[in-house]
Structure formats: structure tokens, C-alpha cells
DRENVOSE-365178 format. One line per 3 residues: their letters; for each residue x, y, z of N, C-alpha, C. Coordinates in Angstrom, 3 decimals. Last residue first. Layout:
# DRENVOSE-365178
A> X:Y:Z:X:Y:Z:X:Y:Z ~ ...
END
This chain:
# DRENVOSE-365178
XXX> 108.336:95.511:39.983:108.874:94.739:39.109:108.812:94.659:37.332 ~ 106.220:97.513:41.059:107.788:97.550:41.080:108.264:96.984:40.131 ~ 104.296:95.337:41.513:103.805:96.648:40.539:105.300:97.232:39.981
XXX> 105.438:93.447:43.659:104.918:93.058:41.861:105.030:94.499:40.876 ~ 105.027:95.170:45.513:106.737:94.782:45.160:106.177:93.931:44.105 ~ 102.670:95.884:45.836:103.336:97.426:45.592:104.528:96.648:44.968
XXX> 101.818:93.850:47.026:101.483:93.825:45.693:102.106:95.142:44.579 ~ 103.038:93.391:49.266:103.189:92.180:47.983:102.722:92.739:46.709 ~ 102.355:95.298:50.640:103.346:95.489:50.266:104.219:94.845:49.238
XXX> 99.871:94.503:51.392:100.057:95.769:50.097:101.268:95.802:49.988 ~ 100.241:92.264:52.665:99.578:92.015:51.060:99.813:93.507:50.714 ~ 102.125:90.680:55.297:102.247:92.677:54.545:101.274:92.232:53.002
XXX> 100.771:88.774:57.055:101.098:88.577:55.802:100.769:90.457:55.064 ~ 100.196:89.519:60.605:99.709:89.162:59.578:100.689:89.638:58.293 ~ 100.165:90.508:62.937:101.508:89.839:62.696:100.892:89.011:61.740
XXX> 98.886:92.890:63.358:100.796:93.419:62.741:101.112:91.917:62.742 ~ 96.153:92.270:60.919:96.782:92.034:62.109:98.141:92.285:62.379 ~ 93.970:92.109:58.971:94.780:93.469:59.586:95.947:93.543:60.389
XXX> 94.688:89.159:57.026:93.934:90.299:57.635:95.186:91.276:58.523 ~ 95.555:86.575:56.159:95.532:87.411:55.421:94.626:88.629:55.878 ~ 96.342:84.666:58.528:97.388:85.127:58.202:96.797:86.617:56.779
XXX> 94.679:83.472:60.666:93.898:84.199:59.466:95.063:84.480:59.509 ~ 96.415:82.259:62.537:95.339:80.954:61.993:94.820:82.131:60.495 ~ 97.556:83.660:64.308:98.546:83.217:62.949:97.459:82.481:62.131
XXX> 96.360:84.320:66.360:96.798:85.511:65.312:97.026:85.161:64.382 ~ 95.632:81.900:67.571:94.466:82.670:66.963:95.112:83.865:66.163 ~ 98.253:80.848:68.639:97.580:80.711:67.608:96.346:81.185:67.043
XXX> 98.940:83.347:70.220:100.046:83.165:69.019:99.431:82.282:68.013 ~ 96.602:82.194:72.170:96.304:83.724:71.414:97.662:83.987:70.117 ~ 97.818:80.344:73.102:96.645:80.092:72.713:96.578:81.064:71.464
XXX> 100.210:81.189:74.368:100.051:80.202:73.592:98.837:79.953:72.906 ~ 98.818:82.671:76.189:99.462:83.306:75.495:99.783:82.112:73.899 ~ 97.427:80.519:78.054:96.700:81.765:77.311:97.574:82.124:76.483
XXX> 99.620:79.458:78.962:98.884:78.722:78.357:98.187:79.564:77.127 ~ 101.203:81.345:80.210:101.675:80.970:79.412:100.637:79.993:78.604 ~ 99.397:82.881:82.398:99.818:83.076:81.114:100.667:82.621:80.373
XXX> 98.762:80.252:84.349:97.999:80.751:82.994:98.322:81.431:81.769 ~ 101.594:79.578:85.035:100.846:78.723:84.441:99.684:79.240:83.008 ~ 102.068:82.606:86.564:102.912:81.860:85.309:102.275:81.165:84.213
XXX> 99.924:82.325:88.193:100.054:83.820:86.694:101.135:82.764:85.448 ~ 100.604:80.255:90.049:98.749:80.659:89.139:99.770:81.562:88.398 ~ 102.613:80.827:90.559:102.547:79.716:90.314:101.619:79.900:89.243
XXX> 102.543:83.017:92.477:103.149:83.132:90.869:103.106:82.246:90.566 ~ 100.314:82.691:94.319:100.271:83.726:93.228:100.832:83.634:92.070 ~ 102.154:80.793:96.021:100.692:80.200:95.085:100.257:81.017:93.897
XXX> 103.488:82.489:96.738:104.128:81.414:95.809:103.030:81.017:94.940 ~ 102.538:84.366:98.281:103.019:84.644:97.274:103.348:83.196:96.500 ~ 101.347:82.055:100.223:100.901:82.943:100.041:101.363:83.678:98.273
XXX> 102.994:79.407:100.636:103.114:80.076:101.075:102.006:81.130:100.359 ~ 102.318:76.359:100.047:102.573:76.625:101.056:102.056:78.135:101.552 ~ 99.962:74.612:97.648:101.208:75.295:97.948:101.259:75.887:99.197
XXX> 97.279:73.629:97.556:98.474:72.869:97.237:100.130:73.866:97.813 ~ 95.173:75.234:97.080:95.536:74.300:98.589:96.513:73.694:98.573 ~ 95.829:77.500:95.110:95.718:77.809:96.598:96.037:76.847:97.962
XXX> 96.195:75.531:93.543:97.477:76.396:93.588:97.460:76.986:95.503 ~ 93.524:74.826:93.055:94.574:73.873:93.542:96.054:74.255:93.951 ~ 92.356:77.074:92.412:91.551:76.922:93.378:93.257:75.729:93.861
XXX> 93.283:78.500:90.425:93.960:79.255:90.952:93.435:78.596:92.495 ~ 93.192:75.811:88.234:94.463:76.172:88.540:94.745:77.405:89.755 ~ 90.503:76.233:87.671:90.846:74.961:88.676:92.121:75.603:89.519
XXX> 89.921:78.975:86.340:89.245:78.606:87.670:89.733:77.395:88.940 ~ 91.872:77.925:83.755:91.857:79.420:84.898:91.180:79.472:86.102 ~ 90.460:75.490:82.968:91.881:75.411:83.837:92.292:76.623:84.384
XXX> 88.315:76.542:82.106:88.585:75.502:83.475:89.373:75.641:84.172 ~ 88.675:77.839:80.303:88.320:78.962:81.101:88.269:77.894:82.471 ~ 90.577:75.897:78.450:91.277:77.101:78.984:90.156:77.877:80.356
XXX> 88.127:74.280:77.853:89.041:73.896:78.572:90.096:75.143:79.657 ~ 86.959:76.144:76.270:85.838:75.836:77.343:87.271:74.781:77.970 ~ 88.856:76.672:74.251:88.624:77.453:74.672:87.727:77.278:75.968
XXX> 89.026:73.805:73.346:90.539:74.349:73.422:90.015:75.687:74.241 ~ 86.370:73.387:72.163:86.722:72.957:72.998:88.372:73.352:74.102 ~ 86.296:75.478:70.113:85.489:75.210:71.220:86.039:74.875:72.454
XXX> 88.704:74.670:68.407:88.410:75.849:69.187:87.613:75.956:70.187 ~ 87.088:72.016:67.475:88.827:71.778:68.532:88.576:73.325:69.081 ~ 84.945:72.846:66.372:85.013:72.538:67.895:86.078:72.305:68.606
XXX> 85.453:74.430:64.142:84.966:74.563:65.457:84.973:73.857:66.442 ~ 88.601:73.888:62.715:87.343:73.257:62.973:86.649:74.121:64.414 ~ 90.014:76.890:61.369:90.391:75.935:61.954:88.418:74.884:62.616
XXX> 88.268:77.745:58.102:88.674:77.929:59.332:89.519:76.801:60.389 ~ 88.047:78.306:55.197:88.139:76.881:55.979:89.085:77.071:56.990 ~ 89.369:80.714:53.637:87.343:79.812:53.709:87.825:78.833:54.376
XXX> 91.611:81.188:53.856:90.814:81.771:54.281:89.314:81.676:54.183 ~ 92.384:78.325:52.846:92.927:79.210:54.531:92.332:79.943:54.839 ~ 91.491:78.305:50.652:91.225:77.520:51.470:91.522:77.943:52.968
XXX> 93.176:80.014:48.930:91.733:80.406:49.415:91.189:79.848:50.385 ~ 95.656:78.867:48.340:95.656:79.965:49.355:94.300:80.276:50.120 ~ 94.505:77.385:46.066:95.408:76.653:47.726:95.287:77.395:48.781
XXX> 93.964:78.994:44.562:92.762:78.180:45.159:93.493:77.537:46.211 ~ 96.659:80.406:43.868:95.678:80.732:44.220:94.327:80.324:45.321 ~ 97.714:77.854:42.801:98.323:78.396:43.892:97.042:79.299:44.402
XXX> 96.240:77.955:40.463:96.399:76.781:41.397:96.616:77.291:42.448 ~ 96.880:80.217:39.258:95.442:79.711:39.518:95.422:79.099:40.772 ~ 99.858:79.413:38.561:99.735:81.003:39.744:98.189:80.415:39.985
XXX> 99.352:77.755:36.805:99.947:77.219:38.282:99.705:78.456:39.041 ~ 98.332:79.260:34.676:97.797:78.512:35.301:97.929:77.836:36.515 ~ 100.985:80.944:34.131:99.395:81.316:34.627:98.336:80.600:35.092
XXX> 102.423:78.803:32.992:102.425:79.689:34.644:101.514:80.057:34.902 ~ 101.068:77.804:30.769:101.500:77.076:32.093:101.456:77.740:33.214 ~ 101.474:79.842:29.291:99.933:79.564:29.656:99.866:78.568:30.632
XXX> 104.072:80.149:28.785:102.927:80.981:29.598:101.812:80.730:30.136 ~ 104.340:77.383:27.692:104.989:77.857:28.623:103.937:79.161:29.527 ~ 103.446:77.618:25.498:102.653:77.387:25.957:103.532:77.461:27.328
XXX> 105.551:78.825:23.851:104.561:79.648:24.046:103.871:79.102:25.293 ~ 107.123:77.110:22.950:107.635:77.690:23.560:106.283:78.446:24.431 ~ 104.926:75.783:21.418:105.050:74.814:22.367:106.062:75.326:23.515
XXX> 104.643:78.137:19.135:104.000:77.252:20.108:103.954:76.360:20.883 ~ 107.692:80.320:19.158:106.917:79.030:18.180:106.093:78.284:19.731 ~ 107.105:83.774:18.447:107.747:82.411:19.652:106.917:81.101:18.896
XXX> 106.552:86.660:18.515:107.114:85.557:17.890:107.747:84.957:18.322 ~ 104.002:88.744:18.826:104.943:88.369:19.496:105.238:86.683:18.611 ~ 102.356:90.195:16.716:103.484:91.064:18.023:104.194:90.650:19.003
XXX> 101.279:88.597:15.017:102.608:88.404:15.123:103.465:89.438:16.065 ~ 98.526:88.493:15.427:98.863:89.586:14.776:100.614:90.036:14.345 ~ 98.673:86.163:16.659:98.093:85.879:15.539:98.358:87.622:14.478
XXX> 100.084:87.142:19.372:100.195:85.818:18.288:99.768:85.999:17.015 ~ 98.036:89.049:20.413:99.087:89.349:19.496:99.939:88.577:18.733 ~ 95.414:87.864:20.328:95.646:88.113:19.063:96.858:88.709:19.226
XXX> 96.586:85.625:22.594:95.898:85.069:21.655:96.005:86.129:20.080 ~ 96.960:87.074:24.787:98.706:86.668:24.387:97.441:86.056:22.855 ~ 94.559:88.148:25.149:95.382:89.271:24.795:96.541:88.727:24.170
XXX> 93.321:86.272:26.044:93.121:86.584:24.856:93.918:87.664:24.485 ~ 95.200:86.277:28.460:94.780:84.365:27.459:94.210:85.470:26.160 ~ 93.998:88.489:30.050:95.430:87.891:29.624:95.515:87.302:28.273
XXX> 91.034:87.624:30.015:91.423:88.734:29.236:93.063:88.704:29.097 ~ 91.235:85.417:31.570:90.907:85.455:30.768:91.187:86.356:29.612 ~ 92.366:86.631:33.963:93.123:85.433:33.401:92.766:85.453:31.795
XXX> 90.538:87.991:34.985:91.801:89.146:34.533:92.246:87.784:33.321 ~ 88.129:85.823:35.038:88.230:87.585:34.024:89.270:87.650:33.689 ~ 89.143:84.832:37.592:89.148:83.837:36.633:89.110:85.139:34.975
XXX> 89.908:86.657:39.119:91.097:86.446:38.815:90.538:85.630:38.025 ~ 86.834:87.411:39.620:87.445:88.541:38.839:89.052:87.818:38.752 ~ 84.088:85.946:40.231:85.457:85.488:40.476:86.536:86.381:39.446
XXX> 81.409:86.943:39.308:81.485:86.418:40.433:83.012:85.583:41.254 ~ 81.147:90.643:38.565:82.080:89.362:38.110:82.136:88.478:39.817 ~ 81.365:93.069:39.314:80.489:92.187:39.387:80.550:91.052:39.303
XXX> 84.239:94.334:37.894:83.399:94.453:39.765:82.388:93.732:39.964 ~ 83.702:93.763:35.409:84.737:92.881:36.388:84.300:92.548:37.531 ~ 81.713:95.419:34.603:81.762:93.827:34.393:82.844:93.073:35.365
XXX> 83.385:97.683:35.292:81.853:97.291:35.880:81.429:96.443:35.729 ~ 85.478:97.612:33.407:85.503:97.304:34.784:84.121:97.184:35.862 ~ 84.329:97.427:31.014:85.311:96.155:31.164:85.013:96.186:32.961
XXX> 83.507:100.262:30.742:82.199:98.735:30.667:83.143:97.749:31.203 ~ 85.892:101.596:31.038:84.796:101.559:31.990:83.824:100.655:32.365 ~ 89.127:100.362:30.158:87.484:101.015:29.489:86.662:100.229:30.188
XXX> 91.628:101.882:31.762:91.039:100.673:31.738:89.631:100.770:31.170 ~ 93.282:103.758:32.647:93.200:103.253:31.149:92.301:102.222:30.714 ~ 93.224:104.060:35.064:92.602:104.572:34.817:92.539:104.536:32.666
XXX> 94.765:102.069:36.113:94.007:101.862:36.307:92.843:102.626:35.284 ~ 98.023:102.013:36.521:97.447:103.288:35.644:95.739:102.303:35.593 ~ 98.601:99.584:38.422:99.332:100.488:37.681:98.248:100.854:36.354
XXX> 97.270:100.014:42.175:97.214:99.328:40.323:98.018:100.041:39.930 ~ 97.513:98.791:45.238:97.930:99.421:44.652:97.610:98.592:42.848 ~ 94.395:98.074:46.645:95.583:97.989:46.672:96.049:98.463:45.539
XXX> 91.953:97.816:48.443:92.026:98.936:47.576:94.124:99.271:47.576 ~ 90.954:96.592:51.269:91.036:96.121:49.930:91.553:96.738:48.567 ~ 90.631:97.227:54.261:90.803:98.337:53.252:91.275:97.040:51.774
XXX> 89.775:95.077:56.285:89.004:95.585:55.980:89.478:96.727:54.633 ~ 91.367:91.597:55.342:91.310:93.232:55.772:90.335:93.896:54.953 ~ 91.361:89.314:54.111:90.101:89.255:55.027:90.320:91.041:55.749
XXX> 92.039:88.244:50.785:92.176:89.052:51.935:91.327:89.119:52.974 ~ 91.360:86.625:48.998:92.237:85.748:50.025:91.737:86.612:50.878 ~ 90.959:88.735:46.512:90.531:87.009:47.121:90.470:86.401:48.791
XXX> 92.908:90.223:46.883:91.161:90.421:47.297:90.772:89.232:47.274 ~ 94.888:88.644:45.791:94.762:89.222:46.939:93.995:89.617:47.625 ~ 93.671:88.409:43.110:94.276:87.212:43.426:94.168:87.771:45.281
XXX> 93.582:90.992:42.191:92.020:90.323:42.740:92.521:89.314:43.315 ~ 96.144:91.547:41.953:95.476:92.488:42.622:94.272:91.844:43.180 ~ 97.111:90.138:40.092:97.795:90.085:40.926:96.938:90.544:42.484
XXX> 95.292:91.526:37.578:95.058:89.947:38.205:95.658:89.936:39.697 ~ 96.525:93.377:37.805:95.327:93.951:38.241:94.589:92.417:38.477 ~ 98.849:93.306:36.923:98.755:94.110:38.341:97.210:93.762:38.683
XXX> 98.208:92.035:34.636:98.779:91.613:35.305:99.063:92.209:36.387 ~ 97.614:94.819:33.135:96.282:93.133:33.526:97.183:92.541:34.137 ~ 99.482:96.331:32.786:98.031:96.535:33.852:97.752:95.169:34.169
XXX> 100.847:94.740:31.478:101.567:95.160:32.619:100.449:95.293:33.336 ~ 99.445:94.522:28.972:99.763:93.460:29.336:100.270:94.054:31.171 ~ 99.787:96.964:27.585:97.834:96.734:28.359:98.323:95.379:29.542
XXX> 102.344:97.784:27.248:101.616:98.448:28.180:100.011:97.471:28.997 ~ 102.932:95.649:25.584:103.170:95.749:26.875:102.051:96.604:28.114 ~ 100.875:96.907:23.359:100.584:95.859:23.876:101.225:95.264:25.279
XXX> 102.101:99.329:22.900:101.021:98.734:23.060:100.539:97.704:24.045 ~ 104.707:98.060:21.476:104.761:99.114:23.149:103.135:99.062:23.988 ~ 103.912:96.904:19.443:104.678:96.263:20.938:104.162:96.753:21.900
XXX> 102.881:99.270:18.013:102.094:97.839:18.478:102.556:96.771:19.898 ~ 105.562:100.430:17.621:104.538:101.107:18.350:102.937:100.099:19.243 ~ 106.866:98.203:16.574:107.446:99.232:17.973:106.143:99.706:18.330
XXX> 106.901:97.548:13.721:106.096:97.133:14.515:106.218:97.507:15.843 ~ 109.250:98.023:12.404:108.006:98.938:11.825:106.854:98.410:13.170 ~ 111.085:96.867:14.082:111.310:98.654:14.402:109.665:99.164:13.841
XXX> 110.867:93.906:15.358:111.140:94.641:13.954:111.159:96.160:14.381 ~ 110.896:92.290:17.358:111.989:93.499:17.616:111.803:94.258:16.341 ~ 108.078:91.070:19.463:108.693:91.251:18.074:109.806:92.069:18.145
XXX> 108.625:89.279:22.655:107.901:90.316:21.660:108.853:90.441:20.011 ~ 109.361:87.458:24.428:109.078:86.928:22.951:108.537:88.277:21.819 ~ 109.833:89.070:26.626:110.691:88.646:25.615:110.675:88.154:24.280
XXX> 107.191:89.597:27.653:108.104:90.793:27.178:109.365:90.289:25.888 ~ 106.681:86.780:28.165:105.872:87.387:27.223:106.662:88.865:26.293 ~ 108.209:86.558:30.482:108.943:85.500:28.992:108.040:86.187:27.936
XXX> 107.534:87.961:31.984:108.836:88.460:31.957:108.748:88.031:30.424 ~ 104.830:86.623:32.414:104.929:88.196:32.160:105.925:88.535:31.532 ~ 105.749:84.223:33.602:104.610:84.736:32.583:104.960:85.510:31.796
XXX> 107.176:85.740:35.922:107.866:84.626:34.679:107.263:84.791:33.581 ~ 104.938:86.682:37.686:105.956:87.530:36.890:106.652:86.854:35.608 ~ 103.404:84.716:38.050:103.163:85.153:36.978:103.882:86.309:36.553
XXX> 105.329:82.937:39.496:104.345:81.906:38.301:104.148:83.578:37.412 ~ 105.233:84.772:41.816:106.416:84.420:40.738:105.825:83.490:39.718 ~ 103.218:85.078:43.056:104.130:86.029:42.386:104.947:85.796:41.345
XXX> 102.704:81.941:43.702:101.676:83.027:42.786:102.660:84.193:41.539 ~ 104.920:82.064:45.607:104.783:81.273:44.516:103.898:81.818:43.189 ~ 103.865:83.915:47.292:105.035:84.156:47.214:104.798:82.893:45.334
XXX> 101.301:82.816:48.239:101.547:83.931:47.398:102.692:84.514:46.628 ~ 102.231:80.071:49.486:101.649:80.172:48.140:101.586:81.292:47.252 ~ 103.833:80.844:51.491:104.995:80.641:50.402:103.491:80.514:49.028
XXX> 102.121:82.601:53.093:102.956:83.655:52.803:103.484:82.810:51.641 ~ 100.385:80.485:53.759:99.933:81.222:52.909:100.826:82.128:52.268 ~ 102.068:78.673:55.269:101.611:78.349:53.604:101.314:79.347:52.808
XXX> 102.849:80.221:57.523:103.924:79.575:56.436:103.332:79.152:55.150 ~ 99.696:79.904:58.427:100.460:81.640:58.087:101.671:81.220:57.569 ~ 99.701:77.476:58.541:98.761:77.887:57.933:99.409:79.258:57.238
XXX> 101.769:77.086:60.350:101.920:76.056:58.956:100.639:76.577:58.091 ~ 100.492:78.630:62.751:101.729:78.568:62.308:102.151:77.358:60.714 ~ 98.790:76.518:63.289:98.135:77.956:62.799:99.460:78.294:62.276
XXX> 99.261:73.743:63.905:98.677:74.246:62.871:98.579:75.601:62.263 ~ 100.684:75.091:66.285:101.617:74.397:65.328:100.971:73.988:63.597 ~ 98.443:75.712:68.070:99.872:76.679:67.815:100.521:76.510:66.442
XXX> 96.628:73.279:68.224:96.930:74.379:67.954:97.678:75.407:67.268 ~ 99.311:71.788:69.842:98.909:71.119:68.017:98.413:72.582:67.612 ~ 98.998:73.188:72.197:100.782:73.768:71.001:100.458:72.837:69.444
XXX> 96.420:72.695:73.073:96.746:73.844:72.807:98.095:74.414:71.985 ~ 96.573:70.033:73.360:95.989:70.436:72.481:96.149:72.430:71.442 ~ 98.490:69.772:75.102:98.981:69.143:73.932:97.869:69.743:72.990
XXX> 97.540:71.496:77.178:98.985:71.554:76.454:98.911:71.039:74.958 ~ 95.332:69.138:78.097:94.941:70.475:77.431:96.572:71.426:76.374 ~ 96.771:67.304:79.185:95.731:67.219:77.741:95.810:68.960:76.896
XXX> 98.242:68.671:81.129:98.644:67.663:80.080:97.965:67.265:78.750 ~ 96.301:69.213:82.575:96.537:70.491:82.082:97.866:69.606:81.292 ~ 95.027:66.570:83.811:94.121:67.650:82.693:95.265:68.885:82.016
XXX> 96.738:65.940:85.383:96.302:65.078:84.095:96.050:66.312:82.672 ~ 97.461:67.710:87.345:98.137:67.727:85.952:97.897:67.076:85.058 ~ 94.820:67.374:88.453:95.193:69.444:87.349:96.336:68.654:86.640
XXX> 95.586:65.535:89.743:94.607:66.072:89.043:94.377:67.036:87.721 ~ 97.322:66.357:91.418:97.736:65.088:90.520:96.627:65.001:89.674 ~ 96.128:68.489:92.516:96.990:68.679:92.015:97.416:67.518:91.450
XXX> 94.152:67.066:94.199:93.951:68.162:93.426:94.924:67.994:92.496 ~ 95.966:65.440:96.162:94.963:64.327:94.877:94.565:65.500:93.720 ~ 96.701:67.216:97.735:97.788:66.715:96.581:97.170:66.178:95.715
XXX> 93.650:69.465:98.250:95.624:68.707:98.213:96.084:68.475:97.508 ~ 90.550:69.189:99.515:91.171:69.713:97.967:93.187:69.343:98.642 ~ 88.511:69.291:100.825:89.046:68.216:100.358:90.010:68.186:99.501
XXX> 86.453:70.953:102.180:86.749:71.062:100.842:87.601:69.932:100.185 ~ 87.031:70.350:104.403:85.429:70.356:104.313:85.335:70.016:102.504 ~ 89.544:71.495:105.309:89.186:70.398:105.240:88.075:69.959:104.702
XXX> 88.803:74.481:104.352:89.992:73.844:103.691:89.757:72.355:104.164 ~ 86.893:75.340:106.554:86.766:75.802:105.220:87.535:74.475:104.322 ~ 88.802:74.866:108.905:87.757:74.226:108.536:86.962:74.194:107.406
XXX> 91.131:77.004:108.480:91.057:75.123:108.367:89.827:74.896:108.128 ~ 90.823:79.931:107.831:89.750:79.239:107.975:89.871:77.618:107.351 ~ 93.071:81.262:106.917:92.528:81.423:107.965:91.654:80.951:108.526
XXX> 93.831:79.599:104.559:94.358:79.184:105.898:94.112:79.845:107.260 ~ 91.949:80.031:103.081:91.864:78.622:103.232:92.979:78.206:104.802 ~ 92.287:82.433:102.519:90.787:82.220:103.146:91.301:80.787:103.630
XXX> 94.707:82.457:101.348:94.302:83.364:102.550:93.347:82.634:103.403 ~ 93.882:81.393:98.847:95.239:80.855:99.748:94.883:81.174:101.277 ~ 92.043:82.710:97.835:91.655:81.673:98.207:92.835:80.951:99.247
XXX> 93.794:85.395:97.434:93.129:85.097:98.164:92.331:84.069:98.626 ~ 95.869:83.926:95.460:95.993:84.349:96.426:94.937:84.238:97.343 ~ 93.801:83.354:93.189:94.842:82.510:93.991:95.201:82.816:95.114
XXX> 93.007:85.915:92.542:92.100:84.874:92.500:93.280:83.686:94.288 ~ 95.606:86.909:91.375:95.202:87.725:92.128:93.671:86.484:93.452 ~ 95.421:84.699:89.543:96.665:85.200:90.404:96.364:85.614:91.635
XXX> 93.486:85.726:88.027:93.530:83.990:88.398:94.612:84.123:89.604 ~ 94.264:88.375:86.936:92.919:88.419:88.161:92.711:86.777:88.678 ~ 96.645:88.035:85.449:96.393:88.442:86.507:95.463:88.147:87.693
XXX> 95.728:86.056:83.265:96.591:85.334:84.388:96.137:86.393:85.700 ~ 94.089:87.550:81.831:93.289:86.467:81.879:94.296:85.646:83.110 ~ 95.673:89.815:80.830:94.254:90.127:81.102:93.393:88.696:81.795
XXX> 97.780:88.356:79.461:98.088:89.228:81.476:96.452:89.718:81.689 ~ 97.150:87.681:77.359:97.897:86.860:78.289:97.165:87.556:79.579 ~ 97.199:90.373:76.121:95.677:89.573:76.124:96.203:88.740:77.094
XXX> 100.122:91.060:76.435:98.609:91.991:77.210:97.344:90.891:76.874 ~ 101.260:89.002:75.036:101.555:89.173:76.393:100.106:90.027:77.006 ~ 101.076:88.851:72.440:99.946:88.582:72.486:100.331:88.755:74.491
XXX> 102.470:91.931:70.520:102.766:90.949:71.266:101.582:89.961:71.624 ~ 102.715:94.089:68.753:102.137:92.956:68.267:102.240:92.059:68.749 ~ 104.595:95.213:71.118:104.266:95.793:69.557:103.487:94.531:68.779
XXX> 105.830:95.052:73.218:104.528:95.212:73.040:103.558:95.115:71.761 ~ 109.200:93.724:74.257:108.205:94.575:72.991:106.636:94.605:72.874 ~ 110.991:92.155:75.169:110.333:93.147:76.102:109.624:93.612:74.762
XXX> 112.440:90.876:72.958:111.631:90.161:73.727:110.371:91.145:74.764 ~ 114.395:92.060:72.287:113.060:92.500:71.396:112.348:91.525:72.594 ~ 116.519:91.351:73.400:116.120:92.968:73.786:114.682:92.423:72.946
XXX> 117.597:88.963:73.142:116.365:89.319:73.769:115.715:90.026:74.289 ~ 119.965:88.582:71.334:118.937:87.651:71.435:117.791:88.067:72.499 ~ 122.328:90.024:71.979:122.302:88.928:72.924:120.647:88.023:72.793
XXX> 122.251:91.944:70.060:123.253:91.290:70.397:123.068:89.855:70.893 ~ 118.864:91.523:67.999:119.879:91.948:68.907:121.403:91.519:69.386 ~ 116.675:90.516:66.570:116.924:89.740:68.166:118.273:90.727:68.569
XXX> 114.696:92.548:65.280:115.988:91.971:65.042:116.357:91.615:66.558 ~ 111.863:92.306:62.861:112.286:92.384:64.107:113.628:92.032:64.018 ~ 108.280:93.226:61.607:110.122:92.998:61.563:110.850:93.608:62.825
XX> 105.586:92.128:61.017:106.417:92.905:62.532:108.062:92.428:61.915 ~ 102.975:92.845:59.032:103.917:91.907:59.630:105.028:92.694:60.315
END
């Protein structure tokens, strides 16, 4: 994800390349531009060409029906994908915190006797992993980047059969959960932690809402935007790049004008398009995708 600071005046960052969608934009306005123009040319060196063709103002009261539809489809677009990459960042964000709380209130209920210290310490310890390491599949879940291999704390304590069962494991945050749940189970019963049961169940609450949250998040990344609004949002866009540089040409006067008319139009449509294809997978490689190692490095921290 791209951190950014608008500046004195709000629009030095504006010129920025850096995860911009402007270059995919300018790959698809230019040569419509460029397009424009010369149909401008042809059409006025050759009237007869330009009457034969029929094309004017009826063109252009035309193009704006259509490029009225198409707008509206293209900023719903925009405005879904954007509430997709806002959900996913507040469900994980929520996640985080369901099971730090967990975690925090578990540390607290521990025993304080002095003969029992070494059992505590114990038992924090295994408790801290499994909770990096839930935190951890919760994110492999979701993730659609190609490097998956996020940060654990001490991993290497972990007995070998447990984790070759995990790695196979057809849902490894339903496992970590599990092995949690039995871990808060015998230190209860071994009294390494003393809290009366209905305080208790408190944990087993959060951990379960972090679940929830979880399967909310998954959905974003198994349940794409529908194919065919894309379809269609995309077999519209390659129209309106062909109509827009043919009506620009007979509609406008001068030569250059028709040019920036066409670039403007397209790239702003296109560009609009492409702010929503970045934001629609919010959990992959992308700079203007959801930082997950950095979510999970600022759990491990905690």
C-alpha cells in the first residue's frame, strides 16, 4: 500500500507514477487521440468521404447517450471495488484485534503463585506462537500474493508431526483455533490459569468473532466482482475508444481540439476503470493493495 502526503497545496503527489493507474490510462487514450486526429484530417480533406458517412451532431447526441450509461456503470464499478478494499482492510483489522484481546485477557488470567512460574512461562510461550501462527494462516487464507511466507514467532519450536498435519490440513485457521481451545482447556484444568468460567468464556468469544471476521474477508477473495458487469464494462469501454475518436473527428472543428477532446474523454474513463480493477483484489501484490506482512509483523510486535 502507497503512503502518501498531499502536501502544502494538495497536489504535488498528484504528478506520481508510483502505483498510479495514469500509464495503463495513456496506453489506451493516446493512440484514440492520435486515431482522432487523423480521421479529422481525412474527413476534411475529403468532403465527400464525410458526407457519404453521415456522421455530426446526431453522432454526438449519440455518444452521449451511450457514454452516460457506460459512466454510470463504470464509477458503480469504482465504488464497489473501493468498499471491497475498505472491508477487507477493517475485517482484518477487526480479526487483529478479536484475537490480540483473546490473547491479552489469557496472559492476564494466568496464575501469579511463584511455585507455578515455570508452567506459566510455558504455557505463554506455546500460546504466543499459536497465535502468530493462527494470525498467519488467517492471511494465507485471504492472500492472493504470490510470496505467502510471513513472518512467525520461533516457528521452529513447533513438533514436526503437528506441522505436516497442519500443511495438509484442508483449513489450517480451523487447526491453529483448535489447538488454541485445547491449550486454554488443560491449563484450566491444570489451574495455570484462574478465572471463573463465564469470565473465561470471553476468550472463546473472541476467537470466535476473529473466525467470523475471517470467512467475511474470504468472500472478497473467492467471489469476484460478477463476470459479466466486467464483461460488459470492458466490451463497452473498447466501443467507446473506437466511437469517441470517429465522432470527435466529425463533430469538432479544429484538428487539435478533436485530439484533446478524444485523450481527455478516454483517459479518464479508462483510468477510472483500472482504480477499479486494482482495488477489487485488495489482498495481492499490488502497491495499492492491503500491506499483509506488515499486518502480521505489527501482531508478532504486540
Amino acid at each position: 500500500m502507497i503512503e502518501y502526503t498531499p502536501g502544502k497545496w494538495g497536489v504535488g503527489f498528484a504528478f506520481s507514477l508510483n502505483g498510479s493507474v495514469f500509464p495503463m490510462a495513456f496506453v489506451w487514450a493516446f493512440p484514440c487521440s492520435l486515431l482522432s486526429m487523423t480521421l479529422h484530417r481525412l474527413f476534411r480533406a475529403s468532403p465527400e468521404v464525410f458526407a457519404q458517412l453521415g456522421a455530426g451532431d446526431v453522432g454526438a447526441s449519440v455518444l452521449a447517450g451511450f457514454t452516460f450509461i457506460l459512466g454510470f456503470l463504470v464509477v458503480f464499478r469504482s465504488q464497489q471495488a473501493y468498499a471491497r478494499w475498505w472491508e477487507g482492510g477493517t475485517l482484518l483489522q477487526q480479526l487483529r484485534g478479536e484475537w490480540f484481546n483473546a490473547y491479552s485477557n489469557l496472559l492476564a488470567f494466568c496464575n501469579t503463585c511463584p511455585d507455578r512460574a515455570s508452567e506459566v512461562t510455558e504455557f505463554q510461550h506455546r500460546l504466543v506462537r499459536l497465535v502468530s501462527l493462527l494470525n498467519c494462516a488467517a492471511i494465507q487464507q485471504v492472500s492472493t500474493m504470490e510470496d505467502k511466507n510471513y513472518e512467525l514467532i520461533d516457528i521452529e519450536e513447533f513438533n514436526h508431526e503437528s506441522l505436516m498435519f497442519l500443511k495438509e490440513a484442508h483449513d489450517r485457521c480451523e487447526v491453529c483455533l483448535q489447538w488454541i481451545q485445547r491449550l486454554i482447556g488443560e491449563a484450566t484444568e491444570k489451574e495455570i490459569i484462574k478465572v471463573s468460567p463465564p469470565v473465561l468464556s470471553r476468550v472463546y468469544n473472541q476467537l470466535g468473532n476473529g473466525i467470523v471476521n475471517l470467512n467475511n474477508a474470504r468472500k472478497i477473495t473467492e467471489f469476484p466482482i460478477p463476470f459479466p458487469l466486467a464483461q460488459m464494462i470492458t466490451f463497452m469501454l473498447l466501443f467507446h475508444w473506437g466511437i469517441t475518436a470517429f465522432v470527435c473527428a466529425a463533430s469538432v472543428e479544429t484538428t487539435f481540439w478533436a485530439g484533446l477532446i478524444t485523450f481527455i474523454v478516454v483517459f479518464s474513463f479508462w483510468s477510472i476503470n483500472y482504480i477499479a480493477v486494482e482495488l477489487e483484489q485488495p489482498f495481492g501484490d499490488g502497491k495499492n493493495d492491503l500491506p499483509l506482512h506488515e499486518m502480521q509483523i505489527d501482531l508478532n510486535l504486540s
